[in-house]
MDTraj code that builds the backbone (N, CA, C; nanometers):
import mdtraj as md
import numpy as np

residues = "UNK UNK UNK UNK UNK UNK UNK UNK UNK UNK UNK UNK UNK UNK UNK UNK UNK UNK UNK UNK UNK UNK UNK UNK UNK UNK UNK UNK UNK UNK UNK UNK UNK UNK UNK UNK UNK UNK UNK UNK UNK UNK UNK UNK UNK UNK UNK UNK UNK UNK UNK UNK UNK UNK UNK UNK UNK UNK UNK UNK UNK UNK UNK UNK UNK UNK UNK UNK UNK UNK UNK UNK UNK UNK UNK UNK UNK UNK UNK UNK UNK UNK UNK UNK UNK UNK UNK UNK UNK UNK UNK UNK UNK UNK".split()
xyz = np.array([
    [-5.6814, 4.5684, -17.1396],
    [-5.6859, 4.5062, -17.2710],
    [-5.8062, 4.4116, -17.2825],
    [-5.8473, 4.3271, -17.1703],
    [-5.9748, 4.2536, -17.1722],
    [-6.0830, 4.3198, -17.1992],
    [-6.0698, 4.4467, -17.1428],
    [-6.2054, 4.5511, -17.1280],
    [-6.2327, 4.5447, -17.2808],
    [-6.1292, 4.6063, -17.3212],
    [-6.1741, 4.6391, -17.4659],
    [-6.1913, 4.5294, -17.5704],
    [-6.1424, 4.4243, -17.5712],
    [-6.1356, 4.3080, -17.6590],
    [-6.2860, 4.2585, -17.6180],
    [-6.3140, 4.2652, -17.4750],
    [-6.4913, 4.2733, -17.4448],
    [-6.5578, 4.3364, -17.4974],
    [-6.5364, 4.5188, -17.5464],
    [-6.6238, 4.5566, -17.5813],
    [-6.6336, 4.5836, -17.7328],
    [-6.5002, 4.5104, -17.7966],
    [-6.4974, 4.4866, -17.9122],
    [-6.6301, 4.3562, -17.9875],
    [-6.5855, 4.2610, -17.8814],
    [-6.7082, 4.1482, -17.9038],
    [-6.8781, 4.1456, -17.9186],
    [-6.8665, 4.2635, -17.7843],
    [-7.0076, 4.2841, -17.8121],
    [-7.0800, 4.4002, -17.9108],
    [-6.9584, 4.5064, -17.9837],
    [-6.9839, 4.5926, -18.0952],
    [-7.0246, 4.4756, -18.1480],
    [-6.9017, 4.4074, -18.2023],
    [-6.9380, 4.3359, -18.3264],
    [-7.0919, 4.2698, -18.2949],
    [-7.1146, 4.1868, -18.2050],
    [-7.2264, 4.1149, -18.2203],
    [-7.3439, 4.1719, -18.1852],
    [-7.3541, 4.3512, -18.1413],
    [-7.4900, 4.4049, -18.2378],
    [-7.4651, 4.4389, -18.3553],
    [-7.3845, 4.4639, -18.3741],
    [-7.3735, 4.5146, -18.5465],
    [-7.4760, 4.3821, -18.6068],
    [-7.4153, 4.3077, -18.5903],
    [-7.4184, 4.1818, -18.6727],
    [-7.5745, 4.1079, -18.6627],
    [-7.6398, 4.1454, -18.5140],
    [-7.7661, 4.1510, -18.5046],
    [-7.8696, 4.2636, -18.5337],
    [-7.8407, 4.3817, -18.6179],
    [-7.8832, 4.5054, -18.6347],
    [-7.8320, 4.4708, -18.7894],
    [-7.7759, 4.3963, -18.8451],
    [-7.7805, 4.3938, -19.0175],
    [-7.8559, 4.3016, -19.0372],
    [-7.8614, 4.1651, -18.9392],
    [-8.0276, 4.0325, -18.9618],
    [-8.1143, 4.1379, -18.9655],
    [-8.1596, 4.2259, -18.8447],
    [-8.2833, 4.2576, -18.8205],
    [-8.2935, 4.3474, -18.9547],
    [-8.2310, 4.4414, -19.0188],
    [-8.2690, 4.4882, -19.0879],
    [-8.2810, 4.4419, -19.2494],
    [-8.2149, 4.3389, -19.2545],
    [-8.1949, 4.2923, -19.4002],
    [-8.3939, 4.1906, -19.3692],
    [-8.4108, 4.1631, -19.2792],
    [-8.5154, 4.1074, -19.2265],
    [-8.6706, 4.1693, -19.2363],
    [-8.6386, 4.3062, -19.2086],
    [-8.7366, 4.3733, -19.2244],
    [-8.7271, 4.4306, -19.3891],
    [-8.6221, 4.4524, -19.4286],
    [-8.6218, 4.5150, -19.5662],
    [-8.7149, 4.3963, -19.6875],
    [-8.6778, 4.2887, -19.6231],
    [-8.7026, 4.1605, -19.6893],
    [-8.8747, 4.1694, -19.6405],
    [-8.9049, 4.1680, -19.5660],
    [-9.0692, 4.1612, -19.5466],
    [-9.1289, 4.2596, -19.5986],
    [-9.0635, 4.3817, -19.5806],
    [-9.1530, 4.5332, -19.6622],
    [-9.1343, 4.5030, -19.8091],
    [-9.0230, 4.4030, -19.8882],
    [-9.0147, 4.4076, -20.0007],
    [-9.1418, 4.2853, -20.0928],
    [-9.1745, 4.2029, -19.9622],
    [-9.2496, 4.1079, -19.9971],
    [-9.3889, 4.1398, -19.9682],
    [-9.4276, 4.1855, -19.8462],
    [-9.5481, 4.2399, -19.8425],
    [-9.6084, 4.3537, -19.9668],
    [-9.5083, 4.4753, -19.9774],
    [-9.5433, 4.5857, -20.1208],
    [-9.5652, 4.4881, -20.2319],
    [-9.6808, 4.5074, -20.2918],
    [-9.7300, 4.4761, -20.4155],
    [-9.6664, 4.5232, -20.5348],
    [-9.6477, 4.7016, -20.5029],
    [-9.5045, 4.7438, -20.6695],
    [-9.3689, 4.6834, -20.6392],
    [-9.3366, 4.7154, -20.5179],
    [-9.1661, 4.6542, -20.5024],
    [-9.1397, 4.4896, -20.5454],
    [-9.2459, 4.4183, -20.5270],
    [-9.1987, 4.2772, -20.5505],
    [-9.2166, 4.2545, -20.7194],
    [-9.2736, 4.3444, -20.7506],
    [-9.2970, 4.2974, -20.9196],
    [-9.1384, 4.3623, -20.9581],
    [-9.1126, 4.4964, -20.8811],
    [-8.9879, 4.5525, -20.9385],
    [-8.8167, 4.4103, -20.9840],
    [-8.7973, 4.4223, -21.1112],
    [-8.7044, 4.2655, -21.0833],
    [-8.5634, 4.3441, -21.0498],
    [-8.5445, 4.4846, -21.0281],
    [-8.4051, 4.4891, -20.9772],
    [-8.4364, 4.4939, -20.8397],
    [-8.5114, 4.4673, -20.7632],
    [-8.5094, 4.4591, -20.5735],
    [-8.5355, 4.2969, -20.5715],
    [-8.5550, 4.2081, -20.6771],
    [-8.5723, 4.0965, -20.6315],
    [-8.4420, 4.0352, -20.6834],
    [-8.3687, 4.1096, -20.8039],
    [-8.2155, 4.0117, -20.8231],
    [-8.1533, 4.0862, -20.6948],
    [-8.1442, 4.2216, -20.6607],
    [-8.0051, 4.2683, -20.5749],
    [-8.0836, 4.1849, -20.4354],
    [-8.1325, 4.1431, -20.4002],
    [-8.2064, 4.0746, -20.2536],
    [-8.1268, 3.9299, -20.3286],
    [-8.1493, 3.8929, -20.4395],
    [-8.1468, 3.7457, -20.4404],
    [-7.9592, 3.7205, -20.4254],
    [-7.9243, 3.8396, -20.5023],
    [-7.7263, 3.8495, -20.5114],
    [-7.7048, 3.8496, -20.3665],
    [-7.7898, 3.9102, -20.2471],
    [-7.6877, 3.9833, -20.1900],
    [-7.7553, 3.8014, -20.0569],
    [-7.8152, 3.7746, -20.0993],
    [-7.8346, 3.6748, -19.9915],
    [-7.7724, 3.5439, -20.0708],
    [-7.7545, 3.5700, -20.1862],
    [-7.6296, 3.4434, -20.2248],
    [-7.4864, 3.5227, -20.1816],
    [-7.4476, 3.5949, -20.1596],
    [-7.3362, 3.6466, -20.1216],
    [-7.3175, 3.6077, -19.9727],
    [-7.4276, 3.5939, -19.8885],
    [-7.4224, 3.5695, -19.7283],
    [-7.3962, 3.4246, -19.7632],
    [-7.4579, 3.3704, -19.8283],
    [-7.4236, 3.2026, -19.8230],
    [-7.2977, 3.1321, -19.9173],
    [-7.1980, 3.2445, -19.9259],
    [-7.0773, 3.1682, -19.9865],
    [-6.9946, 3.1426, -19.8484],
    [-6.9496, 3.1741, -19.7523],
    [-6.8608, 3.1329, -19.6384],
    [-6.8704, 2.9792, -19.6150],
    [-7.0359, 2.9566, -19.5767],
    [-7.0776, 2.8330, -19.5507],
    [-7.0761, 2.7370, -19.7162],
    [-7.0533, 2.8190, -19.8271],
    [-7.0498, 2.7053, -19.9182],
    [-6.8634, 2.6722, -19.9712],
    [-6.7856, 2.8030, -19.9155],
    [-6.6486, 2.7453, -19.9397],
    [-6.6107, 2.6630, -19.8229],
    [-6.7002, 2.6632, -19.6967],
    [-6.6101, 2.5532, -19.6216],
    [-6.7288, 2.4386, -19.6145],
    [-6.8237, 2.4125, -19.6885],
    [-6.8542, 2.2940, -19.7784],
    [-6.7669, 2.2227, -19.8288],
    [-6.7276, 2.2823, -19.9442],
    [-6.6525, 2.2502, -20.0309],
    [-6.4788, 2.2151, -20.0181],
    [-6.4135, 2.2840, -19.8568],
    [-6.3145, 2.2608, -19.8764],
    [-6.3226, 2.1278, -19.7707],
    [-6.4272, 2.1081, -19.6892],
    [-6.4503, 1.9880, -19.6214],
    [-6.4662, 1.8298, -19.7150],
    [-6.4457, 1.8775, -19.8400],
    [-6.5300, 1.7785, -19.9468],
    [-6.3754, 1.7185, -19.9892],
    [-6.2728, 1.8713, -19.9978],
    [-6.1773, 1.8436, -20.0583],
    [-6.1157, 1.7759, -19.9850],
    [-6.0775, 1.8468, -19.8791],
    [-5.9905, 1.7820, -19.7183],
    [-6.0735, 1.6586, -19.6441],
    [-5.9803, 1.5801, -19.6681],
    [-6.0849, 1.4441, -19.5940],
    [-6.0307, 1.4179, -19.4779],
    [-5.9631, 1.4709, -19.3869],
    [-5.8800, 1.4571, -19.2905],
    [-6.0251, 1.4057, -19.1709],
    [-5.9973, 1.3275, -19.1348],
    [-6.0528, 1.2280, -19.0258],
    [-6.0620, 1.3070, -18.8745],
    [-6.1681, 1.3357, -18.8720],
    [-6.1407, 1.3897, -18.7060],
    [-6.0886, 1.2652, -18.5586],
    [-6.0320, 1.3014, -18.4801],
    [-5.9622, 1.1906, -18.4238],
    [-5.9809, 1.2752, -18.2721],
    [-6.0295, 1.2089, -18.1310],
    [-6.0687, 1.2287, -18.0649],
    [-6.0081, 1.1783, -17.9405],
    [-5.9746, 1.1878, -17.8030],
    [-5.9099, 1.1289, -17.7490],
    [-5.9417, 1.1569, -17.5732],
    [-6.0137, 1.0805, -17.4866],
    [-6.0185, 1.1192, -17.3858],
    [-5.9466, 1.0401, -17.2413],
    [-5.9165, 1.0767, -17.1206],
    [-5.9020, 0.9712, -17.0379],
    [-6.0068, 0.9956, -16.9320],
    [-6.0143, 0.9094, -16.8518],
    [-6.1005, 0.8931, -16.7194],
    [-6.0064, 0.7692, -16.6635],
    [-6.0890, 0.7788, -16.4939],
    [-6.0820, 0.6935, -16.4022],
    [-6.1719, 0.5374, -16.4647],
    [-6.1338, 0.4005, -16.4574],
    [-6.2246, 0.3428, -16.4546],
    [-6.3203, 0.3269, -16.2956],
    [-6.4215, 0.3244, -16.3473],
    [-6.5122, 0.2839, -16.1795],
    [-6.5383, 0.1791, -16.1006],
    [-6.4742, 0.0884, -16.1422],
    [-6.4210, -0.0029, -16.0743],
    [-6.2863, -0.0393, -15.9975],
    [-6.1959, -0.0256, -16.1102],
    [-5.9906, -0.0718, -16.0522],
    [-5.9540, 0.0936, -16.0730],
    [-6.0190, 0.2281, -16.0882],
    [-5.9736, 0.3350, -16.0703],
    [-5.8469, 0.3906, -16.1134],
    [-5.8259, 0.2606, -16.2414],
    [-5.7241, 0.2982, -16.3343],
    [-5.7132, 0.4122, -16.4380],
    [-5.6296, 0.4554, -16.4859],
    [-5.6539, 0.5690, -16.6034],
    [-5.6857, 0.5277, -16.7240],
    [-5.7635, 0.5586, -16.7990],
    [-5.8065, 0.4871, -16.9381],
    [-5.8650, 0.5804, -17.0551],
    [-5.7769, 0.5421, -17.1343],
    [-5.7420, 0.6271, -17.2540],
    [-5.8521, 0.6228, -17.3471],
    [-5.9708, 0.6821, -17.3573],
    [-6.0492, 0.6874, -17.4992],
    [-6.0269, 0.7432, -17.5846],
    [-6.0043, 0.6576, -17.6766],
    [-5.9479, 0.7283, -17.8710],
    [-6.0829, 0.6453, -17.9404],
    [-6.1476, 0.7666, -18.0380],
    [-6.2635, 0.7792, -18.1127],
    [-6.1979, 0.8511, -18.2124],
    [-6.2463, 0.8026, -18.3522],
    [-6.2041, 0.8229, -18.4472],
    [-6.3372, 0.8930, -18.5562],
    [-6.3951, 0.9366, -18.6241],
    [-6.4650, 0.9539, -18.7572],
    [-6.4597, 0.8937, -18.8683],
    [-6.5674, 0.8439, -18.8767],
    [-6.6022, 0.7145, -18.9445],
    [-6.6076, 0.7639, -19.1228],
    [-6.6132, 0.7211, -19.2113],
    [-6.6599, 0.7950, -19.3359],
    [-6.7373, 0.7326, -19.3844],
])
top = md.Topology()
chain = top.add_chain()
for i, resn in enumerate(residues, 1):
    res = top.add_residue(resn, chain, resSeq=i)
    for name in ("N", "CA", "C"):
        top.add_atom(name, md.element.get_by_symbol(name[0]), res)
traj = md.Trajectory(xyz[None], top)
């Protein structure tokens, strides 16, 4: 079951590096060509489809804006001196 949940991980993450590289190159051949960049339906469907990549990162913007929940942090160690246990709690400031 590891095997495969391994080789599930690494499908996904060429896929996922084989749609950059190519949305990458599509994007430079569209900017370098002199007819394609005047064309305005390759410059709205380029402009839709790369506002479409940047909604994930703008709904958890936005739900970080909504949710104000405080991150709260908590560690122990030895002190280095009396080699007592000692509790660090760190909080997020706003």
């Amino acid at each position: 079951m590891k095997l495969v949940i391994k080789w599930i991980k690494v499908v996904y993450a060429l896929t996922i590096i084989l749609v950059i590289l190519f949305l990458g190159f599509f994007l430079i051949g569209g900017i370098a060509s002199k007819t394609l960049i005047k064309d305005t339906v390759f410059v709205n469907s380029m402009a839709l489809f790369l506002g479409a990549l940047s909604l994930p990162g703008i709904t958890a913007q936005l739900f970080d804006l909504v949710h104000q929940e405080k991150k709260k942090f908590m560690a122990t160690t030895c002190c280095p001196n009396c080699k007592h246990q000692v509790e660090l709690r760190i909080s997020e400031e706003s």
